[in-house]
N, C-alpha and C positions, 0 to 999 in steps of 0.2 A: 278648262272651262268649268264653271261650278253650276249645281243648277239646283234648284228647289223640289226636294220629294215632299210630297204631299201624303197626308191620310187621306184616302178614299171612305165614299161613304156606301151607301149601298144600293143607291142611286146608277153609279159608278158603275155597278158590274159588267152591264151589258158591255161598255164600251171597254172596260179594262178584256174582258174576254175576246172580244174585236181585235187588240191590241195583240196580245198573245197568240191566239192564231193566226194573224196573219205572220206575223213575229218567226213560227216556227211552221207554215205551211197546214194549216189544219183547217178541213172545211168546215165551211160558216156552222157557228153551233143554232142546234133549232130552240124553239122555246120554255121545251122542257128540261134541254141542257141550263137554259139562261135560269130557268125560274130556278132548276135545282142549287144553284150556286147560287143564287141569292136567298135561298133559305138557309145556307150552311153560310152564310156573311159572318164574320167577326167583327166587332167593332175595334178599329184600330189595325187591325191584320195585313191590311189593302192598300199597298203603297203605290203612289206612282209620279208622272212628270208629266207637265202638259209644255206644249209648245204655242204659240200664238194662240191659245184658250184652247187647243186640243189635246187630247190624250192621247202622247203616246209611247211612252214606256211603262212596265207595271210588273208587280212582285208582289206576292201572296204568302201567307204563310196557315196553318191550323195548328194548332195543339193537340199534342198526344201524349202517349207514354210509350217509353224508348224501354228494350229490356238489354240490360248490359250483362255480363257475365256475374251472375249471384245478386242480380236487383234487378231494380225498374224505378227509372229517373224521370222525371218530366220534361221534356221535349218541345220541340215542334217540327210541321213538314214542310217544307220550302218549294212553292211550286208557282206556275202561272208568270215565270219570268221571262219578260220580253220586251224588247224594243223594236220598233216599228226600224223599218229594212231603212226609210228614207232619213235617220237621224242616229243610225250606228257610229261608231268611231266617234264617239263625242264626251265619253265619261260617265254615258247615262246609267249603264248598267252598275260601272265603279260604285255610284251616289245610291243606288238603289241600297245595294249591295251592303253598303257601309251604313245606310240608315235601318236597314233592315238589323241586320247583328246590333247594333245598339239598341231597338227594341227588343229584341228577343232579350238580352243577356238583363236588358230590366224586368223584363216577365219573371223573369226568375228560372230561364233555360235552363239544364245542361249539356244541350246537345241540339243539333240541328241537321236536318237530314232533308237532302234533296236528290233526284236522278235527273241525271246532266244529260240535256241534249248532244252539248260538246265536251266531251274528256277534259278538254283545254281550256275549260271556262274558269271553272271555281277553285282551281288548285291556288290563286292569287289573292284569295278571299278563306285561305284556312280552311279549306274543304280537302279529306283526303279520300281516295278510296278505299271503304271498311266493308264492304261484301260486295261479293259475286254470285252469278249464278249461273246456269247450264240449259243447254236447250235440249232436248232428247228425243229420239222417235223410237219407238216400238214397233215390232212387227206384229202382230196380232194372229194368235193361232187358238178361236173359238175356243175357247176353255181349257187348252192345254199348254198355254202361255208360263203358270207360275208351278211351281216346284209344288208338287204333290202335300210335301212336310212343311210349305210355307207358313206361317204364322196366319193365324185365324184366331177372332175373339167377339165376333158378332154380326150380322146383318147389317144391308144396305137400303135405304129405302131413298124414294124420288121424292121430292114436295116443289110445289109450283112458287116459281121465281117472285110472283107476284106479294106473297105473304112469307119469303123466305129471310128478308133484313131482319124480320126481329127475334126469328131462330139463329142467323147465320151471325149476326154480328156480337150477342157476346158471346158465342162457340168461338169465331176468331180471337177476339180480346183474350182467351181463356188460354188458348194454343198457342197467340204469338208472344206470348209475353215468357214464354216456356225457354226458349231459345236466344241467344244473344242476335241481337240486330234487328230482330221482330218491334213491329210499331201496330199500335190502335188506330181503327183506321175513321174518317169523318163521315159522316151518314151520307152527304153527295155522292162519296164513292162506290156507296152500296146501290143508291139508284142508277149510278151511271152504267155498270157491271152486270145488276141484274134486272133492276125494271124497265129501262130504256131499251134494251136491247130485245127484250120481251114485247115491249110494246112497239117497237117495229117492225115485230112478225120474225123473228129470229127463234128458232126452237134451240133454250136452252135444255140441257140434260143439270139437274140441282141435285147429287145428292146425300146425303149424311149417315155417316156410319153410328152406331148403337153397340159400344162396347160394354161391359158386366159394370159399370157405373153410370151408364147413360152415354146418351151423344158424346163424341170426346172424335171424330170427324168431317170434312166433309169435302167436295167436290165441285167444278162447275165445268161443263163442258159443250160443245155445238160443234156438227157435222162442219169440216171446208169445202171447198170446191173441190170438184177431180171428174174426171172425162168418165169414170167407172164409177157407177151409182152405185155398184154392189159394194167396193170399196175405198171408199172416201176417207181419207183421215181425219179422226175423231181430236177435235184438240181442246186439250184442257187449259182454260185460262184462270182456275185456281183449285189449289190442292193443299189441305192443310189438315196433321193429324197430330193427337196428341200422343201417339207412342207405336213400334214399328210395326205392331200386328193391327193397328187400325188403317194404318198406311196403306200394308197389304191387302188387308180386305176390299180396300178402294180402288187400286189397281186390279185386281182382281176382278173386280165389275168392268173398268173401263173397259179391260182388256176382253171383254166377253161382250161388248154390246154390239149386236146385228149390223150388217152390211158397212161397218168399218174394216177398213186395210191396213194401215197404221194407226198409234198414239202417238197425238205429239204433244209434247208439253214446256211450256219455255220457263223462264222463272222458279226452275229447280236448284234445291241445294247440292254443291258441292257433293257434299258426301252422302246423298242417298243413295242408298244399297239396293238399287235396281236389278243388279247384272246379278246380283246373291237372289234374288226370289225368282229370277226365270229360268227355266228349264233349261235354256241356251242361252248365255250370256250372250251370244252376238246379235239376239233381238235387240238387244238396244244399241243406240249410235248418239253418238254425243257429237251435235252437229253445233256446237260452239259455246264457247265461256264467254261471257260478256259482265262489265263492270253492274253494279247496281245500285248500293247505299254510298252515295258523297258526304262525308259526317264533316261536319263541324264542331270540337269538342269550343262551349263556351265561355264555360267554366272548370278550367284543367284542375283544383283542387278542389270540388265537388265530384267531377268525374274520375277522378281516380280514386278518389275514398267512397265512391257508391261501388263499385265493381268489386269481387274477389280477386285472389291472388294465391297462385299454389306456391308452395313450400319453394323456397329456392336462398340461394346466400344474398345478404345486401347489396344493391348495386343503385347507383345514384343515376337520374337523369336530366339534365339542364334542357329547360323547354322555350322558343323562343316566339315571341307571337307576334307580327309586325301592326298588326290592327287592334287587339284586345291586350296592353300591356299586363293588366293585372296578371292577367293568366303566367308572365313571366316570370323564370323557377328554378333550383334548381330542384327535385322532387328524391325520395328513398324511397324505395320498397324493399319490405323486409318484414319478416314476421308477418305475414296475410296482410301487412297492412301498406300505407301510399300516405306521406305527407311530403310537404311542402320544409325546407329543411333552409332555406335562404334566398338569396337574389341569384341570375344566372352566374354559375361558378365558369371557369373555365378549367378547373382541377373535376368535376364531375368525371363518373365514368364514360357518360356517353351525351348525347348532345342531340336534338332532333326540333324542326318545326313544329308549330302545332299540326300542320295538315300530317307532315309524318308518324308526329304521337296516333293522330286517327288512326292510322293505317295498319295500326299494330292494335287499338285498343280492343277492339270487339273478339280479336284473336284469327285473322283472316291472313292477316301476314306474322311473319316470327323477327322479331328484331333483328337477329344476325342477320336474315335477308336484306332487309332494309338497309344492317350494315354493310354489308356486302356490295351491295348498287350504290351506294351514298346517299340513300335517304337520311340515312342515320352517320352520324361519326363518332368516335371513341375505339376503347379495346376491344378486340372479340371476343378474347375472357369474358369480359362485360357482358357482351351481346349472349355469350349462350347463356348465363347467369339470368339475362332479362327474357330469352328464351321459357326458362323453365316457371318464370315467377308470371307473366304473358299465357301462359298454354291454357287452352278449354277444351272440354272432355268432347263439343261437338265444333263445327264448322258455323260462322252467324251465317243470319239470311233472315230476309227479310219477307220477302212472297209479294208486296204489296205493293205496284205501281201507281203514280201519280203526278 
């Protein structure tokens, strides 16, 4: 069944968001959500499909900057996708989908980044998974939480949610772009985060660390529910610093704020070194990995000639894309460097989709993994070769939901 996607206007949005939440179970948004989303409109952005002159499926996208390993590409973030429960199983999402990536890759993408309601969604659409993150809880022991000799490099101060977007966001833009899989994030975000929540009587805690060159982190956090008022868990819904003794300084406060029981904090990287700053490592508990950046690579010989590359022997990779042909390749890396070297060989070393090239590119999984499961096929000589030429010196992550 074929159906006609449409550019929405900005008209549109109330009902495109209508669509969406009910789409994925999310109570009605109030007017401050609506108004803020149609100040951050894009022209052209706002895809969607109406049925008998209604609306109802729809797909969003913004523009950002993506940081890949040794750069920062131009991007965008894929979000607000949904089709209405009574018109699933029809191809709507397919059409959305396909019309979408064909706008973007004319923007002049390299990349496209979404977090998937369902695992199972976008892996058919060249989306693979390129970061993770961790959920953790802290046990909280008033100021004897962190190792004595832990890293220290400056003070922490509070400032009010209401006037914190236009400290906070290019502090973030400055941090996320530091780290592979880090995205800029859209001004909606910032009100939805911190002035909405504020303005429904929610006490945030906001606040930014002051390292020997200025700000360089900062924090957001609010008490949850718990039966014991003296100890309620303190959870942090963002954390972002730009080097490990500003980290610690910020943990360091969490972990010292009054009549909290635990920290909890979800949207953490992989390889933070929690359990190295506290006094007892089994304060903390890593209470689950869960997926996070769904990448779209859109441009496979842009995206791999933006990124670096460590030292390792030449090894070829055939890439195969069943929606964006161009992208089809066989690719060399060698000498720091990624080009495009012909048409899919079948003599190449190794051979991978485009969703599989993702899942290796930001450096979250290791090629021989992938060979190993069958994401990937070819030699495993090859794979550890694409092991060492693939490796980053940290773990990507992103921080940033949406």
């Amino acid at each position: 069944m074929s159906h006609d996607v449409e550019v929405l206007s900005r008209a549109d949005t109330r009902a495109a968001i209508r669509v969406f939440g009910r789409a994925i179970g999310l109570p009605a948004a109030d007017e401050a959500r609506i108004s803020g989303a149609e100040a951050a409109w894009e022209p052209g952005r706002s895809l969607g499909i109406r049925a008998a002159g209604e609306l109802v499926a729809t797909a969003w996208s913004f523009g950002c900057r993506a940081a890949v390993p040794g750069g920062v590409v131009q991007a965008s973030g894929v979000s607000r996708v949904g089709v209405r429960a009574d018109h699933t199983r029809r191809g709507m999402l397919t059409a959305l989908m396909h019309a979408q990536l064909t706008d973007l890759v004319g923007r002049g993408d390299v990349l496209a980044s979404l977090r998937a309601s369902e695992a199972v969604l976008y892996g058919r659409f060249g989306y693979g998974l390129a970061t993770r993150f961790r959920t953790v809880e802290v046990r909280r022991r008033g100021g004897r939480g962190l190792r004595v000799d832990a890293p220290t490099s400056g003070p922490v101060r509070f400032v009010e949610p209401e006037g914190a977007i236009e400290l906070l966001a290019p502090l973030h833009e400055q941090i996320a772009l530091r780290r592979p899989g880090g995205l800029t994030r859209f001004l909606d975000w910032w009100d939805r985060t911190l002035v909405a929540p504020a303005r429904s009587g929610r006490h945030l805690l906001v606040l930014v660390h002051r390292g020997p060159h200025g700000d360089d982190g900062f924090g957001v956090a609010s008490f949850g529910e718990g039966s014991d008022f003296t100890a309620r868990p303190l959870v942090v819904s963002d954390l972002h610093a730009t080097d490990a003794a500003a980290l610690c300084d910020l943990w360091r406060f969490l972990l010292d704020v009054d009549l909290a029981g635990t920290v909890r904090a979800a949207q953490r990287p992989l390889d933070e070194p929690l359990d190295l700053l506290l006094n007892d490592p089994r304060d903390v508990t890593v209470s689950s990995v869960d997926d996070e950046t769904w990448l779209r690579i859109l441009d496979v010989p842009a995206a791999l000639a933006a990124r670096s590359w460590e030292p390792a022997e030449p090894v070829t990779i055939a890439v195969h894309d069943g929606l964006l042909p161009a992208n089809d390749g066989t690719y060399r890396i060698a000498d720091g460097a990624a080009e495009r070297i012909g048409p899919v060989s079948e003599t190449a070393d190794l051979s991978c989709t485009v969703a599989g090239l993702a899942m290796a590119y930001l450096g979250d999984r290791r090629p021989s993994e992938l060979l190993a499961t069958g994401w990937w096929q070819g030699d495993p000589a090859a794979g550890r070769r694409a092991d060492r030429a693939f490796a980053t010196s940290v773990m990507p992550w992103c921080g940033t939901f949406f």
